[in-house]
C-alpha positions as a Markdown table, in Angstrom:
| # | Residue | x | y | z |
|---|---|---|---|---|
| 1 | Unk | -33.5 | 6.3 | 3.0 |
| 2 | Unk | -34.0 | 6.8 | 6.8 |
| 3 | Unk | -31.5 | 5.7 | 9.0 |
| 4 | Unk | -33.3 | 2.6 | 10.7 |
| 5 | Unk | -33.0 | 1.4 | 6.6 |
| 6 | Unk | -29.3 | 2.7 | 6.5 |
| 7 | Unk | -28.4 | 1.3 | 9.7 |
| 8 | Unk | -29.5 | -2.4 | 8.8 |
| 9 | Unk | -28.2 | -2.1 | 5.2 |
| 10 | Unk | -24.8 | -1.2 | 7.0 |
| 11 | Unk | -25.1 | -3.9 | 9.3 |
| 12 | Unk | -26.0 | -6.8 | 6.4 |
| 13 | Unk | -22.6 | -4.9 | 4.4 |
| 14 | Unk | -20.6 | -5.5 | 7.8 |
| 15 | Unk | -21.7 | -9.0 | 7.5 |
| 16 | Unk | -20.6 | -9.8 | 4.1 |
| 17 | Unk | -17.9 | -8.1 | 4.6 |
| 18 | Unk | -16.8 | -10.3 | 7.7 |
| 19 | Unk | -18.0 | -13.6 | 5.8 |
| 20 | Unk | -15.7 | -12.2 | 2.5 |
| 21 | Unk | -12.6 | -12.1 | 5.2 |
| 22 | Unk | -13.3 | -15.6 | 6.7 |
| 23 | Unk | -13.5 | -17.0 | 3.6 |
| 24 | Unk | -9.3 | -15.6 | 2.8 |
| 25 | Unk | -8.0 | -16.9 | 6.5 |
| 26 | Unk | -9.3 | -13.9 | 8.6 |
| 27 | Unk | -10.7 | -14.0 | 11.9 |
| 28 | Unk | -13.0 | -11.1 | 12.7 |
| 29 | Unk | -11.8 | -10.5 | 16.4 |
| 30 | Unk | -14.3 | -7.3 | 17.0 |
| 31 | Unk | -16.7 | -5.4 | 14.9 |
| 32 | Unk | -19.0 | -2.2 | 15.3 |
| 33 | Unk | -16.3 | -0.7 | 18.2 |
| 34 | Unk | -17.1 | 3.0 | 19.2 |
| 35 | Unk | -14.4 | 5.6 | 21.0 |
| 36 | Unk | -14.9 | 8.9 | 20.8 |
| 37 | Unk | -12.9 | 9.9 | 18.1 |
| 38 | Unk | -14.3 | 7.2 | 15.7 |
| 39 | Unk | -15.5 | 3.9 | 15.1 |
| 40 | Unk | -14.2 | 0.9 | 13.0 |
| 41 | Unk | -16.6 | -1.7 | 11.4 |
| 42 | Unk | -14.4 | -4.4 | 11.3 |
| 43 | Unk | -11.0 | -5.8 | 13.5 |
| 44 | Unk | -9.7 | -9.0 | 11.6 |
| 45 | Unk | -6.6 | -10.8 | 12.4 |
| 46 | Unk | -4.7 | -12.8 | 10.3 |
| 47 | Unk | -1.2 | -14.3 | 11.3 |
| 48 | Unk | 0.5 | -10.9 | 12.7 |
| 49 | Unk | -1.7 | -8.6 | 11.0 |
| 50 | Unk | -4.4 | -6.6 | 12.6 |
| 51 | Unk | -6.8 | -5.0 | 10.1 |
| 52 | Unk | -9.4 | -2.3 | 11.4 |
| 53 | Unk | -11.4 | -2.4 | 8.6 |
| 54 | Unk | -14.0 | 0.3 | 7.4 |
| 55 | Unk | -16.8 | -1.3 | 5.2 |
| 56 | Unk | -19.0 | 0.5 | 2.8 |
| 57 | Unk | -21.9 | -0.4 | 0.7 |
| 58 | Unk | -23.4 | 1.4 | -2.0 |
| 59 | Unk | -26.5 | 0.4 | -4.2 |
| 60 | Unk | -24.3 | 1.1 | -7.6 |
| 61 | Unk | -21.1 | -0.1 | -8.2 |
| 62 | Unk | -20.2 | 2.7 | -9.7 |
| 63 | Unk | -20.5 | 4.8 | -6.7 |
| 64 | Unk | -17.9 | 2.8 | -4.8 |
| 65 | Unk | -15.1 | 4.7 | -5.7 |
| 66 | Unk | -16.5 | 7.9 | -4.0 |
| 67 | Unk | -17.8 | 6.1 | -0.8 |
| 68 | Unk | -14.5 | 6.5 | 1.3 |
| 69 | Unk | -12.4 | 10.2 | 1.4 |
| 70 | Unk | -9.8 | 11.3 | 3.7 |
| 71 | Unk | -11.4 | 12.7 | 6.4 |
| 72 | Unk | -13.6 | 9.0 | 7.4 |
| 73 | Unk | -10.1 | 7.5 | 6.7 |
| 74 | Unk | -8.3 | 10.2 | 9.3 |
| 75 | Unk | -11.5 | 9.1 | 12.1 |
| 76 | Unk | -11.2 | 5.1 | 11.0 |
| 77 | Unk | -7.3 | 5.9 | 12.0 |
| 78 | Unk | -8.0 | 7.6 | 15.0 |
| 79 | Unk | -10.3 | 5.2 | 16.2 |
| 80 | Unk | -7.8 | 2.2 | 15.5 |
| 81 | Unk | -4.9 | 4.1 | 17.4 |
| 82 | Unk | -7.5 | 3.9 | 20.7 |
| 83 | Unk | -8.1 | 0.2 | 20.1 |
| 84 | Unk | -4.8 | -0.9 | 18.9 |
| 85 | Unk | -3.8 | -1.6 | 22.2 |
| 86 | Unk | -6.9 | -3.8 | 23.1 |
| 87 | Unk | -5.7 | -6.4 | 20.0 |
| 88 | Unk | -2.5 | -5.9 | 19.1 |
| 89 | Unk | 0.6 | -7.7 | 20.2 |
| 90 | Unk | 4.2 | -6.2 | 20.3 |
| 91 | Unk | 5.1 | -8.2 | 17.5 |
| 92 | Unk | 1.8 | -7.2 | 15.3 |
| 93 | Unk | 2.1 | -5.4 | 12.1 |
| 94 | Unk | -1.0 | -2.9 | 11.7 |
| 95 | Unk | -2.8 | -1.7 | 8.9 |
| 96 | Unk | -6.3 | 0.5 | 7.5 |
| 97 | Unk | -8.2 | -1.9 | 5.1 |
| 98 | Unk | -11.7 | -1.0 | 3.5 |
| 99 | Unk | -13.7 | -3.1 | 2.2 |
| 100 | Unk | -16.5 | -1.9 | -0.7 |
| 101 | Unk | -19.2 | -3.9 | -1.5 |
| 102 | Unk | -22.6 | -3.5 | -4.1 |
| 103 | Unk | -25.0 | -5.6 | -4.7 |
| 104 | Unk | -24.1 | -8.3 | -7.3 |
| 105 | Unk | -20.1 | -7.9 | -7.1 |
| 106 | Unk | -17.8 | -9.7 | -5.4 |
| 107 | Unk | -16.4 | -7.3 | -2.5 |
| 108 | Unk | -13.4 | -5.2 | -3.0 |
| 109 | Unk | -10.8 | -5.6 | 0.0 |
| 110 | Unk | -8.7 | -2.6 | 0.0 |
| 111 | Unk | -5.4 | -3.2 | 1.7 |
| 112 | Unk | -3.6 | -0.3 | 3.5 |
| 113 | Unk | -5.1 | 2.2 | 2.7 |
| 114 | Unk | -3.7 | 5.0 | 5.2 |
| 115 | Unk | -0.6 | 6.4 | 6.0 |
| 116 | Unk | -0.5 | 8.7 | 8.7 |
């Protein structure tokens, strides 16, 4: 696959993914944020939780469970501890979510996932 195909599949994942959250009481309050240690996909808010969300797609279910490791997880975690302060309030709790989706399956929402 070249990467203009990767890119929009990641986009239309980041899309579900975002329409998924909305549907549970989420409000997707950034997405596709870049600093230099990372990026995150998603940044949904719901009550006092801030999620920064990394969203992955694969064409077979079965692949889902390999599509996130430690080290994406580590630069997701980064990433949020740059923006954190750009969306958080004091009183905020803060959390790693991903979200895994494949074509005909409902997405999987993966709650706080990381520990530092």
């Amino acid at each position: 696959m070249n990467r203009a195909a990767a890119e929009a599949r990641g986009r239309m994942a980041e899309r579900r993914a975002a329409w998924w959250l909305r549907l549970h009481g989420w409000r997707i309050i950034g997405q596709r944020l870049r600093v230099p240690v990372g990026e995150v996909d998603l940044v949904a808010r719901r009550g006092r939780t801030i999620a920064f969300i990394e969203v992955k797609w694969r064409e077979r279910a079965a692949d889902l469970d390999l599509a996130i490791d430690q080290y994406r997880l580590r630069r997701v975690a980064a990433a949020a501890e740059m923006l954190s302060p750009r969306f958080a309030r004091s009183h905020d709790s803060i959390r790693i979510d991903v979200m895994l989706l494949a074509p005909g399956r409902l997405p999987r929402h993966l709650v706080h996932v990381w520990q530092p």
